[in-house]
DSSP file (Angstrom, degrees, kcal/mol; ACC not computed):
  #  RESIDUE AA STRUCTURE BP1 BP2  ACC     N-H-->O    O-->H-N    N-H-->O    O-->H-N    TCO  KAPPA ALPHA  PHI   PSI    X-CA   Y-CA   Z-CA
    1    1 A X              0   0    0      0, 0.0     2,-0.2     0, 0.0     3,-0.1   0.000 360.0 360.0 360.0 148.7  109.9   95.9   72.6
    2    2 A X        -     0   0    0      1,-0.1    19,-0.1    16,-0.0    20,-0.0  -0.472 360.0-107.7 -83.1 156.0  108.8   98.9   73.9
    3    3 A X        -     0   0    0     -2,-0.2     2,-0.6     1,-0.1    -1,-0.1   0.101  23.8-129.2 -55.3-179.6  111.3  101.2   75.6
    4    4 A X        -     0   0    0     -3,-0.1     2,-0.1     4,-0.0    -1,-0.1  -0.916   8.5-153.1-127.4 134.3  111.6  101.9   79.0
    5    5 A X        -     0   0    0     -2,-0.6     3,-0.2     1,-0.2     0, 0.0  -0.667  21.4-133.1 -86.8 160.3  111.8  105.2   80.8
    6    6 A X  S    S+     0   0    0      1,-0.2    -1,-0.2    -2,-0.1     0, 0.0   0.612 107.4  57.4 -29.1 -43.5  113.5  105.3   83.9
    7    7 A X  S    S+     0   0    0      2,-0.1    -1,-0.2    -3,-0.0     2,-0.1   0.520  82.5 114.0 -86.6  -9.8  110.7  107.3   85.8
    8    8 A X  S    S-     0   0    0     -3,-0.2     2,-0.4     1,-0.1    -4,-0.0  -0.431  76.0-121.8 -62.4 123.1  108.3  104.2   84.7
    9    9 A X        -     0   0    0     -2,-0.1     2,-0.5     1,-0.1    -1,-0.1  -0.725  24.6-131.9 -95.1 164.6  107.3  102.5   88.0
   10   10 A X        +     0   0    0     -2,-0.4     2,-0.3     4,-0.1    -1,-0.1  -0.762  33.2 166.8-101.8 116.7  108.3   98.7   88.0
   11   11 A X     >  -     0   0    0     -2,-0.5     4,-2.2     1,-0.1     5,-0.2  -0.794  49.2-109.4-113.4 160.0  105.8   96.2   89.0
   12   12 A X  H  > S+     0   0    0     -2,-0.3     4,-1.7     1,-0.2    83,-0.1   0.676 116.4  53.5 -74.9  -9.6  105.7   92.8   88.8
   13   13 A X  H  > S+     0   0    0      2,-0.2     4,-1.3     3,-0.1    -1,-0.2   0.943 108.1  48.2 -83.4 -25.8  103.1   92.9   86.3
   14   14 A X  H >> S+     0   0    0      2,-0.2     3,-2.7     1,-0.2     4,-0.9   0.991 110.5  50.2 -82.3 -66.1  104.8   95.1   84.0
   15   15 A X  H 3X S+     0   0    0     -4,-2.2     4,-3.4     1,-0.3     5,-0.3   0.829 112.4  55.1 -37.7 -49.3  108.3   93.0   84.2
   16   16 A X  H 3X S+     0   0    0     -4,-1.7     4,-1.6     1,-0.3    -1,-0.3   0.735 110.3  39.4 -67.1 -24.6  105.8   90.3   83.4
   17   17 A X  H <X S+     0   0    0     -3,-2.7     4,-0.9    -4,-1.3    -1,-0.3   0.849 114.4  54.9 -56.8 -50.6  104.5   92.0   80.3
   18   18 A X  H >X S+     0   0    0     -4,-0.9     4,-2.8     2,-0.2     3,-1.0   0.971 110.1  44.4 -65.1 -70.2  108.0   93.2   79.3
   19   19 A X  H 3X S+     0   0    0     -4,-3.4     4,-1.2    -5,-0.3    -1,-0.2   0.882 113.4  56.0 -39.1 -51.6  109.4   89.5   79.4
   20   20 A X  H 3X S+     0   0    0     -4,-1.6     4,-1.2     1,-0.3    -1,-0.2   0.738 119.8  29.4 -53.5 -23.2  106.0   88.4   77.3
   21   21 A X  H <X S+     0   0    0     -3,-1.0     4,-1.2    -4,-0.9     5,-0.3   0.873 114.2  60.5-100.1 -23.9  106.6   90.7   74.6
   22   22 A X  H  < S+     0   0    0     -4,-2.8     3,-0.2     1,-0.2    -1,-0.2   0.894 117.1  36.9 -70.7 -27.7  110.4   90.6   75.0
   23   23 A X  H  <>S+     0   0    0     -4,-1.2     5,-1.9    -5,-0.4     3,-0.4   0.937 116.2  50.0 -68.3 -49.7  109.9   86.7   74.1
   24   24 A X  H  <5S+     0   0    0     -4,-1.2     3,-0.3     1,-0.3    -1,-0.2   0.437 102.0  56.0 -78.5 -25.6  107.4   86.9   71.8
   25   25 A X  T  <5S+     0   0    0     -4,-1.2    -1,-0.3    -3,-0.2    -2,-0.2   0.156 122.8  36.9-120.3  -7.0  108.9   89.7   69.2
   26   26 A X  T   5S-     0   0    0     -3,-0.4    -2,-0.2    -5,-0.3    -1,-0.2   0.503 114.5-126.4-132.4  25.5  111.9   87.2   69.1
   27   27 A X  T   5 +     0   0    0     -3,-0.3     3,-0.4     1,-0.1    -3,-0.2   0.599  65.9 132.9  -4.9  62.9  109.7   84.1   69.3
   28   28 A X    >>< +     0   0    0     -5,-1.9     3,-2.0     1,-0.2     4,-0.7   0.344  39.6  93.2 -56.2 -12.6  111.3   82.6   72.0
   29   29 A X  G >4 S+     0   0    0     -6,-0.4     3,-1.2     1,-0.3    -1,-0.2   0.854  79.6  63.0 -84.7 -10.3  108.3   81.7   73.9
   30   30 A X  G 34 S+     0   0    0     -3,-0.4    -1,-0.3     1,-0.2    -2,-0.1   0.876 108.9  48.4 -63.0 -35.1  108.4   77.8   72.0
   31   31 A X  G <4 S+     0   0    0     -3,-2.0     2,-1.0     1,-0.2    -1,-0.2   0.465  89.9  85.9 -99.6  -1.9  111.7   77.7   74.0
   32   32 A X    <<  +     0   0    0     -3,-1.2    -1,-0.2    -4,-0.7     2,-0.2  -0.751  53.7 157.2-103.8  81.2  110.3   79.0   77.8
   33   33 A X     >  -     0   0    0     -2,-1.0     4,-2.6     1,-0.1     3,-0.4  -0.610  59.1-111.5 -73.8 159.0  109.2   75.6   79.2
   34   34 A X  H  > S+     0   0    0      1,-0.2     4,-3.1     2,-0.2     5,-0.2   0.936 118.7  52.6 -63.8 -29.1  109.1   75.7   82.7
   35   35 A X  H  4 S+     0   0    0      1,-0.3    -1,-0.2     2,-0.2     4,-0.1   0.496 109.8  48.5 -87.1  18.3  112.1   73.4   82.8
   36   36 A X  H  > S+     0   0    0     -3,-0.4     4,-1.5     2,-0.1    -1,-0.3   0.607 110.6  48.8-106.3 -58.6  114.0   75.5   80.5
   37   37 A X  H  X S+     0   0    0     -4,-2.6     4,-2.0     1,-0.2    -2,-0.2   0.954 115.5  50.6 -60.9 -32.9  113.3   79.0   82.5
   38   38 A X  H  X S+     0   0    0     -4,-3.1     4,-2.9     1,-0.3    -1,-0.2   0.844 107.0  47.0 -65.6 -32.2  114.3   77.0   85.7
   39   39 A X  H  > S+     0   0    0      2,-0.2     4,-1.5    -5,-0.2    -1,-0.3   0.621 117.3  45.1 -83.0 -25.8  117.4   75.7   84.5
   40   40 A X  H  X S+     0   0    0     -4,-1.5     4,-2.1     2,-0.2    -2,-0.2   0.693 113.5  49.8 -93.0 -10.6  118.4   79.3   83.1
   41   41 A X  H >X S+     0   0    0     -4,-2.0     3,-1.2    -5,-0.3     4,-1.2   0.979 113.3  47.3 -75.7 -48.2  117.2   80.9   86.4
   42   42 A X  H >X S+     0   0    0     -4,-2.9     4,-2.2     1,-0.3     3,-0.6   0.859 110.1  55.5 -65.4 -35.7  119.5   78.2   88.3
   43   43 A X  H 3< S+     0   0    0     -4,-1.5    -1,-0.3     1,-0.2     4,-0.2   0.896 106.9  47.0 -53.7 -42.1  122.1   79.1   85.9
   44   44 A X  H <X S+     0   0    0     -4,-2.1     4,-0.7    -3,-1.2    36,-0.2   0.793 101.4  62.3 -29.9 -54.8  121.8   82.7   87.0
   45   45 A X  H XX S+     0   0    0     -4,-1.2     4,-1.4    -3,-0.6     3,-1.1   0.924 106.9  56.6 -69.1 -51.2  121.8   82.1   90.9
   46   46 A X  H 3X S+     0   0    0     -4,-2.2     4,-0.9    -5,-0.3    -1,-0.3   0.509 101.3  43.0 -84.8   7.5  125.0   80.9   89.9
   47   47 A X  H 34 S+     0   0    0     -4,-0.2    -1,-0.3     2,-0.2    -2,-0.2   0.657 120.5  52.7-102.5 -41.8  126.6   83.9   88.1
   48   48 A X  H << S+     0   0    0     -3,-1.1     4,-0.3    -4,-0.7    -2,-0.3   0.654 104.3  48.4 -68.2 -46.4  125.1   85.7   91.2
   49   49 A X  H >X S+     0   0    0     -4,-1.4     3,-3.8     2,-0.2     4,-0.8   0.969 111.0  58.7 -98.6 -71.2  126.7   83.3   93.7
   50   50 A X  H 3X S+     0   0    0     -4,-0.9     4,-0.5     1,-0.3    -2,-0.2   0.696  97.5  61.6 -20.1 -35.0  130.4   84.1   91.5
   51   51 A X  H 34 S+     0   0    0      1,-0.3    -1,-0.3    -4,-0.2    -2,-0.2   0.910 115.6  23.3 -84.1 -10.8  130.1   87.4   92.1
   52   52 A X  H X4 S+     0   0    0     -3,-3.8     3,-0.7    -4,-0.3     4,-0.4   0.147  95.1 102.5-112.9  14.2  130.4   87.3   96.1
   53   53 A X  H 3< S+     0   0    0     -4,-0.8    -3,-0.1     1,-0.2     3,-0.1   0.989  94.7  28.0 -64.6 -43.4  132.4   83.4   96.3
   54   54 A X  T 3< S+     0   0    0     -4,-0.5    -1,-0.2     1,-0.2    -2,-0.1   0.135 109.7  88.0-112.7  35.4  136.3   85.0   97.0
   55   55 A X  S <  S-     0   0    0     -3,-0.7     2,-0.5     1,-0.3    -1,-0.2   0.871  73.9-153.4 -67.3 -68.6  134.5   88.3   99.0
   56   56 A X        -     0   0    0     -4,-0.4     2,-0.3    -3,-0.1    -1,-0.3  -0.989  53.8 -12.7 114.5-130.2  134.2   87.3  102.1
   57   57 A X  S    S-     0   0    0     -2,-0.5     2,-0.5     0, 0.0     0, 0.0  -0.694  75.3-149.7 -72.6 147.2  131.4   88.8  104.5
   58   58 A X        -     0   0    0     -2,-0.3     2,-0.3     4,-0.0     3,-0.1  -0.978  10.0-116.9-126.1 136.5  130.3   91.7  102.7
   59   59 A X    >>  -     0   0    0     -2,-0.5     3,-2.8     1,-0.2     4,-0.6  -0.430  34.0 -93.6 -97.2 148.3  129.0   94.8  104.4
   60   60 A X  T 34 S+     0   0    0     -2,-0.3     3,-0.4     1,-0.2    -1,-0.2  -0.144 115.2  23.1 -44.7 137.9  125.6   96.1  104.2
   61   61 A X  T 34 S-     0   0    0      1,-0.2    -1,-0.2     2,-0.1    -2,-0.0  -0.074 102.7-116.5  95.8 -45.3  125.5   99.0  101.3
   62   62 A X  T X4  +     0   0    0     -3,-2.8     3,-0.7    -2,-0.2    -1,-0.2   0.921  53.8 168.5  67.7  56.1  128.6   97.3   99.7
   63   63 A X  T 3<  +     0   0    0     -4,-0.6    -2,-0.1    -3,-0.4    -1,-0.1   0.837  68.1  56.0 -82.8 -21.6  130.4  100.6  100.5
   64   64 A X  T 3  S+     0   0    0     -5,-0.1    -1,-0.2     2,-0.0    -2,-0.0   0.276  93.5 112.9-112.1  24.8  134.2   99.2   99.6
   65   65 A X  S <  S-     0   0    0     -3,-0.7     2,-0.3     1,-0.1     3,-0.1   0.206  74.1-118.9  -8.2 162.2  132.7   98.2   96.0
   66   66 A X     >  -     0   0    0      1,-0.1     4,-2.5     0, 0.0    -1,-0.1  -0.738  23.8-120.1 -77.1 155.3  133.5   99.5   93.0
   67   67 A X  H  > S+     0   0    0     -2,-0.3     4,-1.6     2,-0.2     5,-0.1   0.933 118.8  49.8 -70.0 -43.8  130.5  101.3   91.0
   68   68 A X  H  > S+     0   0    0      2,-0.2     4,-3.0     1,-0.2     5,-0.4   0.915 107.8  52.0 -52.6 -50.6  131.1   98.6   88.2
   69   69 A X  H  >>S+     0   0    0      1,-0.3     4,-2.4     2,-0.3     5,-0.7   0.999 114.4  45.4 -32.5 -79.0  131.0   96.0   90.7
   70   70 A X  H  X5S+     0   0    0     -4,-2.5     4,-1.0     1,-0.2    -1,-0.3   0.793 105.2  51.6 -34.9 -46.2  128.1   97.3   91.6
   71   71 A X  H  <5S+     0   0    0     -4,-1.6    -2,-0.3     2,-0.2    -1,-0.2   0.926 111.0  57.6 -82.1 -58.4  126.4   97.9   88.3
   72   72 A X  H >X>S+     0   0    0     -4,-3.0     3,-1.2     1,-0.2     4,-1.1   0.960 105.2  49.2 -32.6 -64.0  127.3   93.9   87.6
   73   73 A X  H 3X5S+     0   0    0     -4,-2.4     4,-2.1    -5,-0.4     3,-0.4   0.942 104.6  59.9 -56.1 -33.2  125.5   92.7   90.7
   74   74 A X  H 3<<S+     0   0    0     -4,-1.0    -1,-0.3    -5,-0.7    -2,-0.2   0.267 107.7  42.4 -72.0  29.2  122.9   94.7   89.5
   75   75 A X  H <>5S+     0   0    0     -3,-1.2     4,-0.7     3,-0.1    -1,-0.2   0.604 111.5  52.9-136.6 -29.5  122.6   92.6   86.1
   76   76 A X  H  X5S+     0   0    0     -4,-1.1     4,-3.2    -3,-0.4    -2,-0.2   0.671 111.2  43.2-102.8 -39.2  123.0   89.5   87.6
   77   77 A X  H >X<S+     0   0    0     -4,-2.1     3,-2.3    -5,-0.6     4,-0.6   0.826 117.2  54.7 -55.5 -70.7  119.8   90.1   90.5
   78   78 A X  H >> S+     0   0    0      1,-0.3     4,-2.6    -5,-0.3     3,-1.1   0.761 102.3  53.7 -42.6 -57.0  118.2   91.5   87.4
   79   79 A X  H 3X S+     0   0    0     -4,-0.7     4,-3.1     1,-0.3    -1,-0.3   0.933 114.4  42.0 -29.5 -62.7  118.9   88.2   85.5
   80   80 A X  H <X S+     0   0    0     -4,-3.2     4,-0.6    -3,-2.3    -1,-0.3   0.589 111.6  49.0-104.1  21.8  117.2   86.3   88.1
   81   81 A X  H <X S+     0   0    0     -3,-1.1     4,-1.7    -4,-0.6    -2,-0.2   0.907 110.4  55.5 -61.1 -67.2  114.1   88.4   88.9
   82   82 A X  H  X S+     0   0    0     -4,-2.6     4,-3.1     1,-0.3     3,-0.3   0.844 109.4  42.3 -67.8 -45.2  113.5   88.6   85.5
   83   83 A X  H  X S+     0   0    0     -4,-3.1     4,-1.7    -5,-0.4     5,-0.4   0.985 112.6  52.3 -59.2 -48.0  113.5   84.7   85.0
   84   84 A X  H  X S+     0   0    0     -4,-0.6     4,-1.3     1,-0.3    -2,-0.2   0.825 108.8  55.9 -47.1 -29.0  111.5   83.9   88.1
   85   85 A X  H  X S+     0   0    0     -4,-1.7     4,-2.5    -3,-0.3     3,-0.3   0.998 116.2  33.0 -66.7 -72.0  109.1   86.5   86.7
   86   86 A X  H >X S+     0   0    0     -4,-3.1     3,-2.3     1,-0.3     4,-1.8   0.932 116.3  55.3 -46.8 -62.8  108.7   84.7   83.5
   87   87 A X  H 3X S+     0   0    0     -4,-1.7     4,-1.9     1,-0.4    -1,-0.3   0.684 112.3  46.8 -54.0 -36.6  109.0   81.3   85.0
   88   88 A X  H 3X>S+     0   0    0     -4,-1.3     5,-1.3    -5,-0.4     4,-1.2   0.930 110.4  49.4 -70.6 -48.7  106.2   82.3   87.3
   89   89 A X  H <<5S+     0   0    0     -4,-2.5    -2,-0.3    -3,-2.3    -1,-0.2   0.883 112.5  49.2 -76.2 -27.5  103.8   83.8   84.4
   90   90 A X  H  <5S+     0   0    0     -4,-1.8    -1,-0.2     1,-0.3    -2,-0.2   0.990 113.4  47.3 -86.4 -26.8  104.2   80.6   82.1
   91   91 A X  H  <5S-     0   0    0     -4,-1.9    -1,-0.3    -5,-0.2    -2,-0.2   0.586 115.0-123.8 -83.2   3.3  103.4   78.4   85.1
   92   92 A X  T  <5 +     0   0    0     -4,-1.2     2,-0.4     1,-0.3    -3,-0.2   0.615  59.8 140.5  99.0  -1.1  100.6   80.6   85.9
   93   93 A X      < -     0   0    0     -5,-1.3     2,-1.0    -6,-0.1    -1,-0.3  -0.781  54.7-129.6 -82.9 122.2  101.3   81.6   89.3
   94   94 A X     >  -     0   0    0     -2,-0.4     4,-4.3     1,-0.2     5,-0.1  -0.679  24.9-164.2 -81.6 104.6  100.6   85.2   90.6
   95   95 A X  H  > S+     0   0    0     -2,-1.0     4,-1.7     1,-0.3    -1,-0.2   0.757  81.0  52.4 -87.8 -34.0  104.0   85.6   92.0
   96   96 A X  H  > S+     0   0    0      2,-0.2     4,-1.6     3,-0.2    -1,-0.3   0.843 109.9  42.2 -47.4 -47.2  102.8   88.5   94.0
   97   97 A X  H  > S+     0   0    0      2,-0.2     4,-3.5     1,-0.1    -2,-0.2   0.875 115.6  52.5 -51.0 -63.1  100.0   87.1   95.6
   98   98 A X  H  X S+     0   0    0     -4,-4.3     4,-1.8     2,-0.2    -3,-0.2   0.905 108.8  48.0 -42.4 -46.0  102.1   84.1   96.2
   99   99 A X  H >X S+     0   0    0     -4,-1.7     3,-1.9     1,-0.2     4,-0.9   0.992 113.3  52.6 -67.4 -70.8  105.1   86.2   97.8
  100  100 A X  H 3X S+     0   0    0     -4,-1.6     4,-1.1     1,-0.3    -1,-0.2   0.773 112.1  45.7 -52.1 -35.4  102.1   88.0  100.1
  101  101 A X  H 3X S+     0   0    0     -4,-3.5     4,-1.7     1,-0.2    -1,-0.3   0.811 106.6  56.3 -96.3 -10.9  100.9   84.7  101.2
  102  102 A X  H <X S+     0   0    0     -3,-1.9     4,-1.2    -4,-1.8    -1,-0.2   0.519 107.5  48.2 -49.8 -28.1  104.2   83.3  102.0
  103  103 A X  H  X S+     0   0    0     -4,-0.9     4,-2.7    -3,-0.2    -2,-0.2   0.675 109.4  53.0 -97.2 -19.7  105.1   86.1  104.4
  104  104 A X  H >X S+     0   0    0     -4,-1.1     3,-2.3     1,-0.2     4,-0.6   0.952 113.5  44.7 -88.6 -56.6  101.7   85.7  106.2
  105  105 A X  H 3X S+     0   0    0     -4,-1.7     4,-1.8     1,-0.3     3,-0.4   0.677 114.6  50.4 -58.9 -27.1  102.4   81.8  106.6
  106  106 A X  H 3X S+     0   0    0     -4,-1.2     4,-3.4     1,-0.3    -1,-0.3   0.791 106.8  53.6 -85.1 -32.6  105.7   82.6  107.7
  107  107 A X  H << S+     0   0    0     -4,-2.7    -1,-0.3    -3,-2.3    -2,-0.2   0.580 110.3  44.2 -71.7  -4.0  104.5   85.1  110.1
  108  108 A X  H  < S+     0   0    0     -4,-0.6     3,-0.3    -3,-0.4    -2,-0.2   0.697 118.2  46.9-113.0  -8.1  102.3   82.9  111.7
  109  109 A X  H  < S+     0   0    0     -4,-1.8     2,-0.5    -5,-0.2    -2,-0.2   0.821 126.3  30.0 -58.4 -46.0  105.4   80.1  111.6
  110  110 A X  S  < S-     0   0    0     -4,-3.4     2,-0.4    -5,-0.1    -1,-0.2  -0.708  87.1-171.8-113.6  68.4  107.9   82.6  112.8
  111  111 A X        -     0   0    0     -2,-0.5     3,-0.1    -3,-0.3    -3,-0.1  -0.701  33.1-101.8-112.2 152.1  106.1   85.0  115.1
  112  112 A X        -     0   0    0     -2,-0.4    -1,-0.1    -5,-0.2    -5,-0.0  -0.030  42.7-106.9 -50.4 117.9  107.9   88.0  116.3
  113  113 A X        -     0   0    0      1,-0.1     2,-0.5     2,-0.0    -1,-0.1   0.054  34.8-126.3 -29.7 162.2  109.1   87.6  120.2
  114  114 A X        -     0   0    0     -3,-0.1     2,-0.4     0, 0.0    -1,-0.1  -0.972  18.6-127.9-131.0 133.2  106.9   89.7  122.2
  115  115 A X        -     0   0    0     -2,-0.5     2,-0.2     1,-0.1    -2,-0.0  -0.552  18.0-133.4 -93.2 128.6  108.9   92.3  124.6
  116  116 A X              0   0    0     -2,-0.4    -1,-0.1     1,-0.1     0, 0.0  -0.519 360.0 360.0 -57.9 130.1  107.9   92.3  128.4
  117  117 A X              0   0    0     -2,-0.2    -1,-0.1     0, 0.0    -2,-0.0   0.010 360.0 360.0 -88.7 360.0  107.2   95.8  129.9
């Protein structure tokens, strides 16, 4: 797979290229059914869920972290972006578009109070 620079910006299309070849150059892709990505994303959430269970409320910023602490949580979102990403490209859904068209339904389900002058 090809590398990745830091300075590279991250889009969903590129994660979604980077998974295809990351699958594909180890020929995984026999083995990304959807009910196989779902079951490793759900496994994920739950590695993700582990890391905040005996925390308690956790404050915005996660300022009385540790930087390893941190850098975990950061491994484990990554974990499940990156399956949702796939999970999304084998079922064919533009997971961007989809996200954009969730937030307009949602705005017109949940719309914003409007403040009296």
């Amino acid at each position: 797979m090809t590398g990745v620079s830091e300075e590279e910006t991250v889009t969903l299309k590129l994660l979604k290229q980077k998974m295809h070849d990351f699958a594909q150059e180890r020929d995984w892709e026999r083995f990304h059914s959807p009910r196989n990505l779902l079951l490793a994303l759900v496994g994920e959430v739950g590695e993700l869920s582990e890391i905040f269970q005996w925390k308690g409320e956790v404050a915005r910023g996660l300022g009385d972290w540790k930087e390893e602490e941190k850098v975990h949580l950061g491994e484990e979102l990554s974990d499940v972006l990156l399956y949702l990403v796939r999970l999304s490209d084998i079922c064919g859904v533009d997971l961007g578009q989809a996200a954009l068209r969730k937030l307009r339904l949602n705005a017109v389900k949940y719309p914003a109070p409007t403040i009296n002058k």
